[in-house]
N, CA, C and O of each residue as an XYZ file, in Angstrom:
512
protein
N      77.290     19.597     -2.882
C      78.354     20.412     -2.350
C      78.342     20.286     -0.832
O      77.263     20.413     -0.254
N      79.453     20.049     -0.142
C      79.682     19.869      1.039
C      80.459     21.453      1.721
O      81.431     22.035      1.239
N      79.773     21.797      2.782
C      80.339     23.043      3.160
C      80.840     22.321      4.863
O      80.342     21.344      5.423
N      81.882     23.148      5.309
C      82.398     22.757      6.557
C      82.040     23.755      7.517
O      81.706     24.851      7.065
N      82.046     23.547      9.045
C      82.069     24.818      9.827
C      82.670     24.288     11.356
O      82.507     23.159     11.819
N      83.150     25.026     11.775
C      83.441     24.086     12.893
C      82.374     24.342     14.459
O      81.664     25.330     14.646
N      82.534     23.144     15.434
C      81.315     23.584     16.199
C      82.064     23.736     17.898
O      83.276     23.629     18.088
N      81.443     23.898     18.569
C      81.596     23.556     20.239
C      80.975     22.517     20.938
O      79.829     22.263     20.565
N      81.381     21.923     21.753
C      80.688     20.987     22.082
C      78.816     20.963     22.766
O      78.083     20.289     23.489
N      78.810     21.929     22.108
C      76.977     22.379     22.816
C      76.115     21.784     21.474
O      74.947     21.424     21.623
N      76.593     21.732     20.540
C      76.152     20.593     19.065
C      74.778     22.208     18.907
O      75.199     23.364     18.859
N      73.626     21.959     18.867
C      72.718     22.994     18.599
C      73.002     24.150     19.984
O      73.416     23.984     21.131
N      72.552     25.340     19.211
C      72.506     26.272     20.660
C      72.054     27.770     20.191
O      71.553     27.694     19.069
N      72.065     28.697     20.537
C      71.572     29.716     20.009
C      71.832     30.233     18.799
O      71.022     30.810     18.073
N      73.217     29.979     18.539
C      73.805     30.266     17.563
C      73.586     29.841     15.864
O      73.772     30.377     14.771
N      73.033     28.435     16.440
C      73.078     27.487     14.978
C      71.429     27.929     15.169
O      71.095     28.837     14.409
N      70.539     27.501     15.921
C      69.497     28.003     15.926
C      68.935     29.094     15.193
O      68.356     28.837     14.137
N      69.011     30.174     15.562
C      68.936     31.502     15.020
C      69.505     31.965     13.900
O      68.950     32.851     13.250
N      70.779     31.387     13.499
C      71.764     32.400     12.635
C      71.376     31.513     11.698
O      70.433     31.570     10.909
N      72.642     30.242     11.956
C      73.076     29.331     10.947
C      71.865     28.898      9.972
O      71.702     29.159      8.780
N      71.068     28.147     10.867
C      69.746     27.791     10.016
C      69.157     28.659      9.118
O      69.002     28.631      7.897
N      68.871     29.416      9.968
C      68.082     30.579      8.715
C      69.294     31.017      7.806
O      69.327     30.419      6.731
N      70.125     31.781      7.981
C      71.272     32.030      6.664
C      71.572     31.166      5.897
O      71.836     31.555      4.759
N      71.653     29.750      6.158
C      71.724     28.708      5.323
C      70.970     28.251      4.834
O      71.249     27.496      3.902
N      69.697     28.462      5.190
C      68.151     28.301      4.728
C      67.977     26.965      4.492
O      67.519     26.483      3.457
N      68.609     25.949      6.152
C      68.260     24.734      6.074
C      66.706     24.130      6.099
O      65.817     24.703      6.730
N      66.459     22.779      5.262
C      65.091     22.413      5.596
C      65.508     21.586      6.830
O      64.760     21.898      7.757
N      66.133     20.938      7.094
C      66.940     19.597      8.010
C      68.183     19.669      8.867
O      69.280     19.706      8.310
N      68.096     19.688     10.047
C      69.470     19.691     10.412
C      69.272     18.414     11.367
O      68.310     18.262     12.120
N      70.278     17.579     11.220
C      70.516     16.225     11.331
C      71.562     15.834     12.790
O      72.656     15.866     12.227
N      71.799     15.584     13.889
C      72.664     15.470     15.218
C      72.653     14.008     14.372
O      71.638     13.352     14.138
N      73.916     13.687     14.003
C      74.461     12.239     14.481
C      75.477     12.109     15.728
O      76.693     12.306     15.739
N      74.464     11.648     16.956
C      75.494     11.263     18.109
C      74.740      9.790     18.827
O      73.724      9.812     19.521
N      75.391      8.772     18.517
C      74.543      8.105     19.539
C      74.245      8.233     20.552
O      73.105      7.914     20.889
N      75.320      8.854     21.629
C      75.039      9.443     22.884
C      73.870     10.021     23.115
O      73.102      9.618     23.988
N      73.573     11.276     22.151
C      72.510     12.211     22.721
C      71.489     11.169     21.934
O      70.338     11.544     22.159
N      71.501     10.382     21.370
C      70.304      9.662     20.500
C      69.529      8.692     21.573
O      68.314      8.501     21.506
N      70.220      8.210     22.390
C      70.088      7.564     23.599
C      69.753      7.814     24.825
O      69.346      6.983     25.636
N      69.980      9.446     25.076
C      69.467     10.047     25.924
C      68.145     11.102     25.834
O      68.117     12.203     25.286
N      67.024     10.376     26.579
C      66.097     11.664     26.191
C      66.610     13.089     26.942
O      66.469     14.086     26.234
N      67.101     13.281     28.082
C      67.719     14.387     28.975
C      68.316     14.993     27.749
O      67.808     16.080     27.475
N      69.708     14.399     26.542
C      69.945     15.336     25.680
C      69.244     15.672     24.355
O      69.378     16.663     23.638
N      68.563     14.729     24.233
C      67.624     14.932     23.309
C      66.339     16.379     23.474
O      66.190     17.442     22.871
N      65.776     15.849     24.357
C      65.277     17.050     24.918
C      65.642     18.793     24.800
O      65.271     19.698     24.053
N      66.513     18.691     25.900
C      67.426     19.774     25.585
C      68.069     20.449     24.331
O      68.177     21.674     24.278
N      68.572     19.481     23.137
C      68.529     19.830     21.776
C      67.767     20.495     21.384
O      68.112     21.627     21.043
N      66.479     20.110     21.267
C      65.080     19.878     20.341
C      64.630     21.172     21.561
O      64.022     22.036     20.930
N      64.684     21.380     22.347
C      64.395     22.955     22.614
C      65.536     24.186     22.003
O      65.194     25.356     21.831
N      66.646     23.769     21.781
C      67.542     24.561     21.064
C      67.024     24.535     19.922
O      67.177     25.590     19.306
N      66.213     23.382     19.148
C      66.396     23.719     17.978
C      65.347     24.743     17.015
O      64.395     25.269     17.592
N      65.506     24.928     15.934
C      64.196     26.605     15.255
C      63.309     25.352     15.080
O      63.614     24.187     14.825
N      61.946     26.033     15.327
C      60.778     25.780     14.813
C      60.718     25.331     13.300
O      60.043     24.452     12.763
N      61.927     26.492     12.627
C      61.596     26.559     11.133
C      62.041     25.750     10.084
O      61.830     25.918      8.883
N      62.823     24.649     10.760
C      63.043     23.513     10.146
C      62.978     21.969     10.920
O      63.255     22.053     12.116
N      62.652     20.541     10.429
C      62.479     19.701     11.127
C      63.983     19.191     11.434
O      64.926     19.051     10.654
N      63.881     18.910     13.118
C      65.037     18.407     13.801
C      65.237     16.637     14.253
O      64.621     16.054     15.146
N      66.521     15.925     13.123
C      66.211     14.735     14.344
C      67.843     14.438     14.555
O      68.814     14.471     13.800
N      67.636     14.117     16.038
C      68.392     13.667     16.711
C      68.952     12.127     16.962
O      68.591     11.428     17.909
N      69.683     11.819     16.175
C      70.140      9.907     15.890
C      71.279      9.114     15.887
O      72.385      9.653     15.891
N      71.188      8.211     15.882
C      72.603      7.589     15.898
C      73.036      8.065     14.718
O      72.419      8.796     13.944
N      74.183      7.598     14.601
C      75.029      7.380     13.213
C      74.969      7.149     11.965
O      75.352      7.707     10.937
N      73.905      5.366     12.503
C      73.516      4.895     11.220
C      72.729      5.340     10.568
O      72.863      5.411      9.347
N      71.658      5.774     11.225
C      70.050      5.869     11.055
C      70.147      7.278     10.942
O      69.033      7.795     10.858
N      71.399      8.340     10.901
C      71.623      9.696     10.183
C      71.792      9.713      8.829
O      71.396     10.582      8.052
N      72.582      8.412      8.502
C      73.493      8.205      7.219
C      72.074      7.776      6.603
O      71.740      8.561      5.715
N      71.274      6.887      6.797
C      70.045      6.408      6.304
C      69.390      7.631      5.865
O      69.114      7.841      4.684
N      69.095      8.582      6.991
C      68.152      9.843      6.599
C      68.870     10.177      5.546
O      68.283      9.813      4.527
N      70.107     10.828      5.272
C      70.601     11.461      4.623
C      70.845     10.887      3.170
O      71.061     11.627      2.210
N      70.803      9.794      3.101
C      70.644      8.975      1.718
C      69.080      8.398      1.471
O      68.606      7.762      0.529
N      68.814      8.619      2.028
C      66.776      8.773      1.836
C      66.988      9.113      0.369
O      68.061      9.698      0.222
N      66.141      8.892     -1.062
C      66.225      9.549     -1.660
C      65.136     10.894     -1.815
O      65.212     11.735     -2.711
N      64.137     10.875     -0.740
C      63.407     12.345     -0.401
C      64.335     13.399      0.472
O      63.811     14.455      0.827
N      65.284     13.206      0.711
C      66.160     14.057      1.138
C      67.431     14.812      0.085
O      68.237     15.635      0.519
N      67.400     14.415     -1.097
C      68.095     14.633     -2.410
C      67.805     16.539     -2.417
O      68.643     17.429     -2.276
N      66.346     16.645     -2.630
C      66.126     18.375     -2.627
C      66.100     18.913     -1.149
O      65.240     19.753     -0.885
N      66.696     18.631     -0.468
C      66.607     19.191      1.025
C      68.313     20.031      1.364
O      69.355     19.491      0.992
N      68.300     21.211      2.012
C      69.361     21.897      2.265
C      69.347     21.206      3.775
O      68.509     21.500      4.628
N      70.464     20.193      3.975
C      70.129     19.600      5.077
C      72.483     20.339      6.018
O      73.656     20.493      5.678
N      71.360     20.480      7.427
C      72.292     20.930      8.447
C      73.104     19.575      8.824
O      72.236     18.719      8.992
N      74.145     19.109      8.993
C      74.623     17.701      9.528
C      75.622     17.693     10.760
O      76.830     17.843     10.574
N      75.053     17.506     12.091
C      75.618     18.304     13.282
C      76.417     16.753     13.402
O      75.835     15.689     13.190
N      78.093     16.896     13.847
C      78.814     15.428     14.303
C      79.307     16.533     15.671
O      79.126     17.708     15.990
N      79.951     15.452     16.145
C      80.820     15.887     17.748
C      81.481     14.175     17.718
O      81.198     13.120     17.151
N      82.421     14.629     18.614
C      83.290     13.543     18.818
C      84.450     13.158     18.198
O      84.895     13.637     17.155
N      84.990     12.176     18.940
C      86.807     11.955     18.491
C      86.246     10.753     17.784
O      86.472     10.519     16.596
N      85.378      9.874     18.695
C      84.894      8.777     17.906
C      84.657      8.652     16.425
O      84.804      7.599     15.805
N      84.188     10.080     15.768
C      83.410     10.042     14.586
C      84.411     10.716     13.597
O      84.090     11.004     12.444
N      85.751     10.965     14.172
C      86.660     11.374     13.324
C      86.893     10.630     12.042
O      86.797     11.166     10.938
N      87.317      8.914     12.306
C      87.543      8.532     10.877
C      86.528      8.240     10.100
O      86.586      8.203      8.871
N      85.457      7.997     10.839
C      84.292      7.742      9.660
C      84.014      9.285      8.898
O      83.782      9.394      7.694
N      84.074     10.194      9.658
C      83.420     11.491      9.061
C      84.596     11.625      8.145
O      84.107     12.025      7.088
N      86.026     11.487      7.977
C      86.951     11.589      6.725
C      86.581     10.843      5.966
O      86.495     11.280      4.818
N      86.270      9.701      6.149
C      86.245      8.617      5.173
C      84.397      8.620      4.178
O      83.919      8.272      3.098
N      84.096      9.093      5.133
C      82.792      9.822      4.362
C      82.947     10.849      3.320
O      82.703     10.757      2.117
N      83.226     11.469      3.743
C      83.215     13.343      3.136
C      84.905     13.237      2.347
O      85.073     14.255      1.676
N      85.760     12.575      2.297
C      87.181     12.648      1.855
C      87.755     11.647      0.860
O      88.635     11.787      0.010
N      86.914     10.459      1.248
C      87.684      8.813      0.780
C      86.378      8.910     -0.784
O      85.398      9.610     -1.040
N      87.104      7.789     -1.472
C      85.634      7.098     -2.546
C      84.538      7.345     -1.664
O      84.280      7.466     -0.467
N      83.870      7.371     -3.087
C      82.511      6.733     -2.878
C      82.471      5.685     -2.478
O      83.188      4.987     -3.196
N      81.911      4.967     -1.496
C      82.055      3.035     -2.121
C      80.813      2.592     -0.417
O      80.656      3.014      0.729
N      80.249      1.530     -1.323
C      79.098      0.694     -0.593
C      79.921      0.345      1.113
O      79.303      0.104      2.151
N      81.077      0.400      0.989
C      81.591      0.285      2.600
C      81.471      0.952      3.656
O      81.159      0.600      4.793
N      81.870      2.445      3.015
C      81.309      3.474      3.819
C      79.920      4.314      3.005
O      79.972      5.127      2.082
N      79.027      3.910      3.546
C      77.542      4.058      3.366
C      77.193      5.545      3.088
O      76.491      6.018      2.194
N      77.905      6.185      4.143
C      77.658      8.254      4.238
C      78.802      8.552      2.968
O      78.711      9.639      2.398
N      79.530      7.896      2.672
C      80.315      8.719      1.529
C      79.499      9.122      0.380
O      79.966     10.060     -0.266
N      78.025      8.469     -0.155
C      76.921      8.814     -0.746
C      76.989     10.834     -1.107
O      76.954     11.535     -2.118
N      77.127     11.131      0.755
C      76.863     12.106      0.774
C      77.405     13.134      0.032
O      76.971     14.280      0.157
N      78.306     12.860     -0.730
C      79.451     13.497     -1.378
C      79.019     14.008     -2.473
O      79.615     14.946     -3.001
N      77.727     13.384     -3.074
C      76.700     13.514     -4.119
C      75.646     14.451     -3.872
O      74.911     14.842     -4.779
N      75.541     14.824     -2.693
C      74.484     15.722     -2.046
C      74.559     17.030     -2.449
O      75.518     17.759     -2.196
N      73.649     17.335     -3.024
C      73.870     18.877     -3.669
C      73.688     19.963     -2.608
O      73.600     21.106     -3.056
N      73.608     19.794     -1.119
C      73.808     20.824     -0.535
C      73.848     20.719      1.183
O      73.027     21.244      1.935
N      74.808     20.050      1.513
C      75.095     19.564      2.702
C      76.264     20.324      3.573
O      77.477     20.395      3.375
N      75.308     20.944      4.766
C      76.763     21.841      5.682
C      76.513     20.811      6.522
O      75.504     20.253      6.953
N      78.424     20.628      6.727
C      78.733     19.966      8.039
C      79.034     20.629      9.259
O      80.078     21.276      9.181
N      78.615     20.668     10.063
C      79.069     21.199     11.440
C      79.825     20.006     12.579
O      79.451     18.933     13.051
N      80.961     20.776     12.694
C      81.543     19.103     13.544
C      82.569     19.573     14.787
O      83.597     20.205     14.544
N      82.185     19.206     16.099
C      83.334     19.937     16.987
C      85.049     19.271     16.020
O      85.226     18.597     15.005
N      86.128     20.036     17.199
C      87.476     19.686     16.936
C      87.798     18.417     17.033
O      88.489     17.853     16.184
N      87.362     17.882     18.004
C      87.512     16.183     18.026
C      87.005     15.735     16.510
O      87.951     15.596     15.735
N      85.677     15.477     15.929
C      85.722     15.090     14.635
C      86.198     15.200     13.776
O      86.410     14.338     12.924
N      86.659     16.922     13.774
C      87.865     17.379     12.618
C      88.909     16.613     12.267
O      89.158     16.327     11.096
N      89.610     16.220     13.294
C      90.846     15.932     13.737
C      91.566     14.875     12.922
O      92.457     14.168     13.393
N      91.014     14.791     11.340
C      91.978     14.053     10.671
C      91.818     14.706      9.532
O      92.106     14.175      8.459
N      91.317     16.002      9.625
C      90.619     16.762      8.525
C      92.081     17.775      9.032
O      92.338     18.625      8.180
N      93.066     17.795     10.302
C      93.926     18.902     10.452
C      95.331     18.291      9.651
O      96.370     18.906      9.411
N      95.098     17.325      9.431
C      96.781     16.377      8.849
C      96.683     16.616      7.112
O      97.561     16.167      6.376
């Protein structure tokens, strides 16, 4: 089951920290941004936003979609943080389109318990 929420561009922050995680009683919450994956300055800064009480990683794209189709990640209530305009059509075509070996994260669709968190830019084909 795929749940939606929408985010701000601060991706983790007190809010998801404190509230979200624990009410959702994530084991995983997942940043796909290459940007911040590339930067330790935002990486950093994340990973002090993020709870103690679940493990945090911060990654590109691919190597999110990888975690997330791990098959040790199958029993995990996993958090899935996107941002960006960039990640708009893949994140529809993930979460919206087939299943199919092309788009790799559409897997996720099978995930028995996956919240997405995604600023307005990613939404943005999720508003048509």
């Amino acid at each position: 089951m795929i749940k939606w929420v929408r985010l701000d561009e601060r991706m983790i922050h007190g809010q998801v920290a404190t509230k979200w995680s624990r009410t959702l009683g994530v084991d995983r919450i997942v940043v796909a941004d290459d940007t911040a994956a590339a930067s330790d300055i935002m990486q950093k800064s994340l990973m002090m936003a993020a709870p103690a009480t679940c493990k945090t990683a911060i990654v590109t794209v691919d190597k999110a979609v990888s975690l997330c189709n791990d098959p040790r990640a199958a029993g995990l209530k996993i958090l899935l943080i996107v941002s960006g305009a960039d990640k708009a059509d893949i994140l529809y075509q993930s979460l919206c389109g087939p299943i199919t070996p092309h788009v790799p994260a559409s897997i996720l669709q099978l995930h028995n318990d996956v919240t997405v968190v995604a600023d307005e830019a990613a939404l943005a084909k999720f508003a048509k």
